[in-house]
DOMI-412218 format. One record per residue: residue in three letters; x, y, z of N, C-alpha, C, O in turn. Coordinates in steps of 0.02 Angstrom, whole numbers, padded with zeros to 5 digits, always signed. Each point is the difference from the previous one (the first is absolute). Example, Ala and Ser with C-alpha at 12.3 -4.5 7.8 and 13.67 -1.06 7.14 Angstrom:
ALA+00660-00284+00390-00045+00059+00000+00045+00060+00000+00052-00001+00033
SER-00070+00054-00069+00042+00059+00003-00039+00055+00037+00025+00055+00008
END
This chain:
UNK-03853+10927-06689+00036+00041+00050+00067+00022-00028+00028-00037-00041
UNK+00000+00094+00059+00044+00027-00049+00043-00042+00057-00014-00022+00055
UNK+00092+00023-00106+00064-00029+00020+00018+00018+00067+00010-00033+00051
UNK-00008+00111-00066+00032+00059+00079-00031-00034+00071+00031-00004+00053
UNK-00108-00023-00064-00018-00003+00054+00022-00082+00026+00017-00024+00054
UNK-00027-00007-00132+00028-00083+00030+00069-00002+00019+00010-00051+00033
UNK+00031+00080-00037+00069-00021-00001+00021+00004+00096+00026-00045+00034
UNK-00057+00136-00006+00001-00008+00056-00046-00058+00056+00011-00007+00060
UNK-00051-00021-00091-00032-00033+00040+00023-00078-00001-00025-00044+00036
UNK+00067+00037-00075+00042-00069-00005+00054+00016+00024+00040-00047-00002
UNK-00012+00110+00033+00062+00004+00024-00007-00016+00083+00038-00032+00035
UNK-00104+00067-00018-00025-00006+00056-00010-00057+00018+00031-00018+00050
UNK-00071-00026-00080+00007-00069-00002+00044-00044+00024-00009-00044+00042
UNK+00080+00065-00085+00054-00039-00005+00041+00006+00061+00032-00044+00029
UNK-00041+00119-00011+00039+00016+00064-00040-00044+00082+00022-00026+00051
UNK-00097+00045-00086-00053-00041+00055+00048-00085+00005+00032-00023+00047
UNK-00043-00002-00104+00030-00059+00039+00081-00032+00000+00022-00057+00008
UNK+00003+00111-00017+00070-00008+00021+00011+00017+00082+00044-00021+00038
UNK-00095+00064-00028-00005-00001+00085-00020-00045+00018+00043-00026+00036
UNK-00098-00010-00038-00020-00044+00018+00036-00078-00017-00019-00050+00031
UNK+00087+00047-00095+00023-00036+00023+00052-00014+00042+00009-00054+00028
UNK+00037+00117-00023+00030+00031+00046-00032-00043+00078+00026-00045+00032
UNK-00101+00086-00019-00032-00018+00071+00020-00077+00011+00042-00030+00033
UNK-00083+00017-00068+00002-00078-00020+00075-00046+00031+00007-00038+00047
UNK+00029+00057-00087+00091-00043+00003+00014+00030+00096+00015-00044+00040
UNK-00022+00106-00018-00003+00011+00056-00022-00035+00068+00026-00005+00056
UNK-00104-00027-00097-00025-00044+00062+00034-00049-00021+00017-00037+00046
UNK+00000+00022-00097+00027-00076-00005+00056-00004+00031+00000-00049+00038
UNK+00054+00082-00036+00053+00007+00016+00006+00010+00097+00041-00027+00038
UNK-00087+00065-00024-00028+00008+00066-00016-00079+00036+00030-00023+00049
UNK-00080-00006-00085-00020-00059+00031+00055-00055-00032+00014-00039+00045
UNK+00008+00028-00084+00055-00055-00024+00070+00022+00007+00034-00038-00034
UNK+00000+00080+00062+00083+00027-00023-00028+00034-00072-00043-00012-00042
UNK+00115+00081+00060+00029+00027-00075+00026-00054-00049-00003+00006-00061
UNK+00017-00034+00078+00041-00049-00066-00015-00070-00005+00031-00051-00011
UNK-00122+00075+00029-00045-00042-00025-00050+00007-00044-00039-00046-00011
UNK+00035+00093-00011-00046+00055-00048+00001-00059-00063+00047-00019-00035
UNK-00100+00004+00036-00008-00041-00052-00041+00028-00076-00044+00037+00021
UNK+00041-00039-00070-00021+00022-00059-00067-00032-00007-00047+00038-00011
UNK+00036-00107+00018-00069-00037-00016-00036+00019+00053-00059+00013-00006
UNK+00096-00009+00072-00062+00013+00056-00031+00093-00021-00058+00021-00007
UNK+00123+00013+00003-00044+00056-00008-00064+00020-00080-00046+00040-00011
UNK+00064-00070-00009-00039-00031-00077-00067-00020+00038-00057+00021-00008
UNK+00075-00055+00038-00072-00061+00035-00027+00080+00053-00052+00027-00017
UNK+00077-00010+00055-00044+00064+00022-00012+00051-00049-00058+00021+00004
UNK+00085+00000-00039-00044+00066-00048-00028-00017-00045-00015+00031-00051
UNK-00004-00116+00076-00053-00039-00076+00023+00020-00076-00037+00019-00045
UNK+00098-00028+00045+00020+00006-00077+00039-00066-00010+00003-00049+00037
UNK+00034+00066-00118+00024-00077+00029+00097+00015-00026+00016+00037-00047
UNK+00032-00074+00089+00055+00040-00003+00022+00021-00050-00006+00061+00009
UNK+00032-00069-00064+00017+00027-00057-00022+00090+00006+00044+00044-00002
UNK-00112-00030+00009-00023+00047-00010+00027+00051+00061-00023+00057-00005
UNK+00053-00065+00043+00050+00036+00052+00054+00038-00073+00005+00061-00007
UNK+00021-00098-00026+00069+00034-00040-00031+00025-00018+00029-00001-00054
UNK-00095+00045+00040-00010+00061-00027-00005+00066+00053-00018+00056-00018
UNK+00033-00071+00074+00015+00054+00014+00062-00006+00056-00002+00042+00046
UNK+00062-00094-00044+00065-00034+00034+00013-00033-00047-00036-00039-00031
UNK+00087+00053+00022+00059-00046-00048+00016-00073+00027-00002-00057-00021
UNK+00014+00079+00059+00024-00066+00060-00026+00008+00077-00026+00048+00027
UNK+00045-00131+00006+00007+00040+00075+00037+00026+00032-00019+00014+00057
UNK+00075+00000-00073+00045+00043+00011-00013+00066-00023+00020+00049+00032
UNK-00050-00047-00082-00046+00109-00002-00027-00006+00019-00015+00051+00031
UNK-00032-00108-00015-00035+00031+00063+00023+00005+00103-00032+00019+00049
UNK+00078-00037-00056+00031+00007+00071+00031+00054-00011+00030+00026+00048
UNK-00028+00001-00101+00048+00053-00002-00055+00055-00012+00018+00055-00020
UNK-00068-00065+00028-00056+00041-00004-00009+00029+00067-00001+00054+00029
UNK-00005-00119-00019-00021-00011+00108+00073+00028+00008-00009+00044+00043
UNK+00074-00045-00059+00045+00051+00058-00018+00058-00015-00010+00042+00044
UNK+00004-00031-00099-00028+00098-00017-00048+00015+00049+00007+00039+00047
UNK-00035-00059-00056-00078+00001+00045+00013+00000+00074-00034+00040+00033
UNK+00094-00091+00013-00003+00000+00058+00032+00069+00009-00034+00044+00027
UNK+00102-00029-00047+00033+00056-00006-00028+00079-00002+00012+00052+00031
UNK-00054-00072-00082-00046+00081+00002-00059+00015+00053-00023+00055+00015
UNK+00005-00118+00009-00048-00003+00067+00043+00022+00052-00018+00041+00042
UNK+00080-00070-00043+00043+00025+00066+00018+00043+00000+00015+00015+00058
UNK-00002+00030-00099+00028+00060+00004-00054+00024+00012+00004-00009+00061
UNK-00056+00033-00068-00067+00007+00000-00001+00022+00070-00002+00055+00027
UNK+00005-00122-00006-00013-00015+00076+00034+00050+00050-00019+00033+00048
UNK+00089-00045-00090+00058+00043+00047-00020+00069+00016-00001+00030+00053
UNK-00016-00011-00116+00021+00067-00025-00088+00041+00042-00011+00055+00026
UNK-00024-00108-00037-00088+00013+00062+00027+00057+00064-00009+00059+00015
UNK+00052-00130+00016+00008+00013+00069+00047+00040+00013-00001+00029+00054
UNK+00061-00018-00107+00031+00042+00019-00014+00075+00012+00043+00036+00027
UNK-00129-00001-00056-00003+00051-00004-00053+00026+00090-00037+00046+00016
UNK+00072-00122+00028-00011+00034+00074+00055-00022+00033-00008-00035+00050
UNK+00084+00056-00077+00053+00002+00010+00018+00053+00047+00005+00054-00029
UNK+00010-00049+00113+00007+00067+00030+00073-00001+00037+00016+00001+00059
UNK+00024-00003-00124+00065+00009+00015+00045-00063-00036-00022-00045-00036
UNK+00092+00055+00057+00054-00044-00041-00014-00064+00031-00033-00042-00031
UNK+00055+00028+00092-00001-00065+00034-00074-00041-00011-00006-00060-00015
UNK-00044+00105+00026-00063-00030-00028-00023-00031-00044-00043-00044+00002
UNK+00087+00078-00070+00019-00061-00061+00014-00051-00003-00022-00031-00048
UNK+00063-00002+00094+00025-00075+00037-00073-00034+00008-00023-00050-00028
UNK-00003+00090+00074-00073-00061+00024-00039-00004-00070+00001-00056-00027
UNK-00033+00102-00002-00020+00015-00078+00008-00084-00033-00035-00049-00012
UNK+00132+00081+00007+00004-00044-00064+00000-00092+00034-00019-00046-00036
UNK+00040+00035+00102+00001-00090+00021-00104-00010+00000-00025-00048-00029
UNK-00007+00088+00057-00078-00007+00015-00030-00011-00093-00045-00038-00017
UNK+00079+00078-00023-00035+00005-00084+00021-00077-00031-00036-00035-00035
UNK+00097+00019+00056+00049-00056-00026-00052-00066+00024-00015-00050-00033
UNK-00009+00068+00103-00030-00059+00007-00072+00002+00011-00030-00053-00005
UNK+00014+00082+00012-00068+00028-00024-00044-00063-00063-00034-00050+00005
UNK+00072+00108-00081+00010-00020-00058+00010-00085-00006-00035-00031-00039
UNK+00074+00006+00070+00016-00065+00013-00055-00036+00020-00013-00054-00026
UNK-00030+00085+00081-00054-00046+00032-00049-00008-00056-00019-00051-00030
UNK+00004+00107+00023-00049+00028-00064-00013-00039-00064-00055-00017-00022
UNK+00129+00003-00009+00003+00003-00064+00072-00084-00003+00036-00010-00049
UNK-00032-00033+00107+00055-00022+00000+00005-00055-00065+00053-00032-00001
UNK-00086+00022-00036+00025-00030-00080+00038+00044-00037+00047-00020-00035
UNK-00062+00074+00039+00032+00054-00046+00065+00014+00038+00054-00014-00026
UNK-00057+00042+00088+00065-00017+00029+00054-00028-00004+00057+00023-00005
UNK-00088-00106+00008+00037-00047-00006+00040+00007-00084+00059-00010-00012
UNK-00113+00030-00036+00033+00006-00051+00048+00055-00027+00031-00006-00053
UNK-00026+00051+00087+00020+00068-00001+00061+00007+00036+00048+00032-00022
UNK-00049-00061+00077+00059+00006+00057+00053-00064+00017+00054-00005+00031
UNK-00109-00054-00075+00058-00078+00040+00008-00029-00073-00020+00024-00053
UNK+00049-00070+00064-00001-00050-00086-00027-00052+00004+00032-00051+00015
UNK-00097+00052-00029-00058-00077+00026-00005-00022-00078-00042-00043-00015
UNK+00077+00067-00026-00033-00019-00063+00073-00027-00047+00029+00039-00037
UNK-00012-00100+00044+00028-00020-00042+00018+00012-00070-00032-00027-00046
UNK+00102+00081+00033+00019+00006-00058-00057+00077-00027-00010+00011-00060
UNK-00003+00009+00084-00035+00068+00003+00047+00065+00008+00014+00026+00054
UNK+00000-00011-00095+00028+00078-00014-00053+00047-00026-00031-00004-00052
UNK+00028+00050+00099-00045+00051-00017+00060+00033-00071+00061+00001-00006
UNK-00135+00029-00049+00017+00059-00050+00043+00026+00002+00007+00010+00060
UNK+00038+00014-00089+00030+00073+00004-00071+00082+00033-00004+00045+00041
UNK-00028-00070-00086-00051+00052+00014-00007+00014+00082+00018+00052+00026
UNK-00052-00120+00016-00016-00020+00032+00081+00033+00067-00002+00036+00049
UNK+00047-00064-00076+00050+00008+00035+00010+00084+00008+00022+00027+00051
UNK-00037-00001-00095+00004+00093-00016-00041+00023+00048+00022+00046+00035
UNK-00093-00073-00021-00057+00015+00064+00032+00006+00054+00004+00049+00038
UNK+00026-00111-00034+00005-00011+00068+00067+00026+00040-00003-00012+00061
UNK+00053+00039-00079+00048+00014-00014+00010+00080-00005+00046+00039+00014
UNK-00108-00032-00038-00030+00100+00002-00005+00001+00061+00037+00036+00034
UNK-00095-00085-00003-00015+00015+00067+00060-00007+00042+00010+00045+00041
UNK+00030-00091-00045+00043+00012+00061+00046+00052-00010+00037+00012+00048
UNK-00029+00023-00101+00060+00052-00002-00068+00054+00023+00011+00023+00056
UNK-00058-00006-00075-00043+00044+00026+00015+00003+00055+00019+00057+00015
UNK-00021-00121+00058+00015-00018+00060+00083+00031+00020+00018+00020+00056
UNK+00024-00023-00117+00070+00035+00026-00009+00059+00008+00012+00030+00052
UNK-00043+00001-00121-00009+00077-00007-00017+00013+00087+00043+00010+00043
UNK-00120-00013-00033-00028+00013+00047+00039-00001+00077-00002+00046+00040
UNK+00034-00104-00031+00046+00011+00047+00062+00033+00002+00025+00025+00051
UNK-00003-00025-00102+00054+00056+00012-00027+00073-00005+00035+00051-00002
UNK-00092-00054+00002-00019+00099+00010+00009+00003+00084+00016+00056+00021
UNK-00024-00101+00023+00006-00001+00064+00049-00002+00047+00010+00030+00053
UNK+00036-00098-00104+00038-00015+00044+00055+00026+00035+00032-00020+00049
UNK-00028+00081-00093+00063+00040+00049-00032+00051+00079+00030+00043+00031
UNK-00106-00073-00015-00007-00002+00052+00012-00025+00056-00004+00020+00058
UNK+00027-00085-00095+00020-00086+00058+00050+00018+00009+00027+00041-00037
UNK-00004-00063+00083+00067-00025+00061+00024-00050-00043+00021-00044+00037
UNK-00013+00023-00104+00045-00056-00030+00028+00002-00069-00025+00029-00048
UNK+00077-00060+00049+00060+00009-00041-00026-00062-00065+00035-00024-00045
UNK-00107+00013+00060-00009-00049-00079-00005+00049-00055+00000+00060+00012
UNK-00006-00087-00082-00036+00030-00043-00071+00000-00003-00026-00045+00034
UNK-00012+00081-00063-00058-00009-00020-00043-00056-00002-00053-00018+00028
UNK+00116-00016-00093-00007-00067+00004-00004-00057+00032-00044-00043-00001
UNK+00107+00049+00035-00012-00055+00063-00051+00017+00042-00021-00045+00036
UNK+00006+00079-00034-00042+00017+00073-00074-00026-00027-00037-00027+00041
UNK+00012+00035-00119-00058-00020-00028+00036-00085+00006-00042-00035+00028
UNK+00088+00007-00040-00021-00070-00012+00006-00018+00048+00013-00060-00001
UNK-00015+00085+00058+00011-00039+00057-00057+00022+00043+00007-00007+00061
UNK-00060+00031-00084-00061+00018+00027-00033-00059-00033-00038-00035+00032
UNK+00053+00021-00106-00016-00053-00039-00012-00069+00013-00052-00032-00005
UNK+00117+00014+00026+00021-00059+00035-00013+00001+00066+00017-00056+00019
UNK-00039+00088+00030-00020-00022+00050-00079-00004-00013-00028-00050+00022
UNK-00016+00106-00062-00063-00017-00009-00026-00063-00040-00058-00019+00007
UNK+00094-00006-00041+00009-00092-00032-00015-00046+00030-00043-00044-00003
UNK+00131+00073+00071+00010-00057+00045-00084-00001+00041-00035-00050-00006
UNK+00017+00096+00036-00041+00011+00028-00072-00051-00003-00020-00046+00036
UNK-00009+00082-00102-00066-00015-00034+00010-00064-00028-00052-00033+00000
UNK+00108+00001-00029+00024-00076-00010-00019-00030+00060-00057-00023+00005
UNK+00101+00019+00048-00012-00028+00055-00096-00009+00025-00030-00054+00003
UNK+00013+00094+00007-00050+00031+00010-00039-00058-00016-00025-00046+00034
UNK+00027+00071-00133-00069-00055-00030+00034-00076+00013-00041-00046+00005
UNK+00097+00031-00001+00016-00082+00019-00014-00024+00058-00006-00061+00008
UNK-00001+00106+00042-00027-00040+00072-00087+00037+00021-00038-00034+00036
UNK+00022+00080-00054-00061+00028+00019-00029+00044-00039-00012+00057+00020
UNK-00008-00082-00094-00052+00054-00051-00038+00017+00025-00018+00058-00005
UNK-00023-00116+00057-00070+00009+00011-00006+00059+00061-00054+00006+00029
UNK+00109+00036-00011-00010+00048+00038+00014+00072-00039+00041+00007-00045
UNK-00078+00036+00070+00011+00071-00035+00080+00030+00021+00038-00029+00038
UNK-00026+00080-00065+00061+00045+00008+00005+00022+00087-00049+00021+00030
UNK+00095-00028-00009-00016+00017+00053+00000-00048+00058+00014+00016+00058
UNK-00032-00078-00078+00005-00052+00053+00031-00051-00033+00014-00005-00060
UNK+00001-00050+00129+00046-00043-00018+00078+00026+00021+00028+00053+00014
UNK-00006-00136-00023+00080+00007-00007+00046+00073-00027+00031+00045+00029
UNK-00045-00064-00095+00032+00037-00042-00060+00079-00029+00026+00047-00029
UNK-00062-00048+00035-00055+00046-00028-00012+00057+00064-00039+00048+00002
UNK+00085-00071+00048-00031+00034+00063+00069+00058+00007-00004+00048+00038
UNK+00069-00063-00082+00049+00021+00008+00022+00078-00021+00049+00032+00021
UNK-00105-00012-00071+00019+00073-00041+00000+00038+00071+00042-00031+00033
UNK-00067+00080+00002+00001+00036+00062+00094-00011+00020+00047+00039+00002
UNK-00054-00097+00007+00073+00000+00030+00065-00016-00041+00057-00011+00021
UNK-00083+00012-00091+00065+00002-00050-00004+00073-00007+00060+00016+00002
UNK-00085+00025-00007-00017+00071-00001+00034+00032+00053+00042+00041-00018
UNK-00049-00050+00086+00056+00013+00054+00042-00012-00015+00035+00049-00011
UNK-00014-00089+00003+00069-00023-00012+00053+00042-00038+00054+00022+00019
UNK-00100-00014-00098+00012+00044-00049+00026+00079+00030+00047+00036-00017
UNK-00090-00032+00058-00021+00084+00003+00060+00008+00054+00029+00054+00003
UNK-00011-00103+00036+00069+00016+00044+00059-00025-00016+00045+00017+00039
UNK-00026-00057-00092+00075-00006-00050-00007+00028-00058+00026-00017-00053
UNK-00074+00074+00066-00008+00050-00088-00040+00051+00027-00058+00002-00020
UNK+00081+00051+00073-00048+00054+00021+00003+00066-00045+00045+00012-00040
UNK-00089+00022+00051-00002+00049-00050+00049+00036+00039-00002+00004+00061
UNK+00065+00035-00113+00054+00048+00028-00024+00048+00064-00058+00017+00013
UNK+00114+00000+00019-00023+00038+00047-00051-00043+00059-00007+00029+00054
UNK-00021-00082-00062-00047-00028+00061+00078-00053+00060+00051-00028-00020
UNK-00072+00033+00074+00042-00070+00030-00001-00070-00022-00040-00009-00046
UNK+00062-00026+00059+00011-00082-00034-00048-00034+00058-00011-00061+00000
END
């Protein structure tokens, strides 16, 4: 078989089970804690034996730093889905707290690794840090094309991190007293509707009453 054809089919390969060990560290991390991801256990599920992981992770730390790339580009993903049934400025508010936790229910290992510090002595890449860091200035850009619609004297900025920090506070709370309920119900999961009011009358669009 000529080279041309072997070379792509070992790339395919390679990428095949870098997803799959990817999948793999996910459930583990899912069913044991993030910053329990163990090397021999995931070895012992993809029937290899560990050593043979460093050929495609250096460490476990590239590979968590794999898994933040990965949660990061899913979330934006996510965001960027729903935002294209966006019908108006204030509507962006519900968008972005419903995507924040959404994503969270969905995907909450990656979350956890992406958004909290469950992992002892874990600094994401530079690379890694460049992703994620795109996306939220993407998130400034985007709001300041609007904001000189709002009734408020923040910047851009503030006004994104404080959509930030309350969707945290939110979806944090949330998964610590009631995962096992969807978006929407519960304590804390039941609250977007009326953080959204709230929003929409100490930040009305110019020209509307307070």
């Amino acid at each position: 078989m000529k080279k041309s054809l072997i070379a792509p089919r070992k790339q395919r390969h390679r990428e095949a089970t870098i997803q799959s060990i990817l999948d793999t560290a996910r459930a583990i991390m899912r069913e044991e804690g993030v910053a329990a991801l163990s090397l021999h256990e995931l070895a012992r599920r993809m029937d290899m034996r560990a050593p043979s992981l460093y050929n495609y992770f250096s460490s476990k730390r590239d590979l968590y730093d794999a898994l933040f790339r990965l949660g990061f580009t899913m979330y934006d993903a996510h965001f960027q889905e729903r935002l294209q049934a966006s019908t108006g400025v204030q509507d962006e508010l519900r968008i972005a707290l419903e995507s924040y936790m959404s994503f969270a229910l969905a995907n909450p290992e990656l979350y956890q690794l992406c958004f909290e510090r469950p992992v002892p002595g874990f600094i994401p890449s530079q690379e890694s840090l460049d992703l994620s860091f795109g996306i939220l200035h993407k998130s400034y850009a985007r709001v300041a094309q609007f904001k000189q619609q709002l009734d408020t004297s923040l910047t851009a900025e503030q006004l994104t991190d404080m959509v930030i920090a309350v969707a945290h506070g939110l979806t944090a709370l949330h998964l610590a007293n009631e995962p096992h309920l969807p978006m929407g119900q519960g304590r804390f999961g039941a609250l977007i509707p009326t953080l959204v009011a709230v929003f929409e009358k100490s930040m009305p669009i110019k020209g509307e009453t307070k």
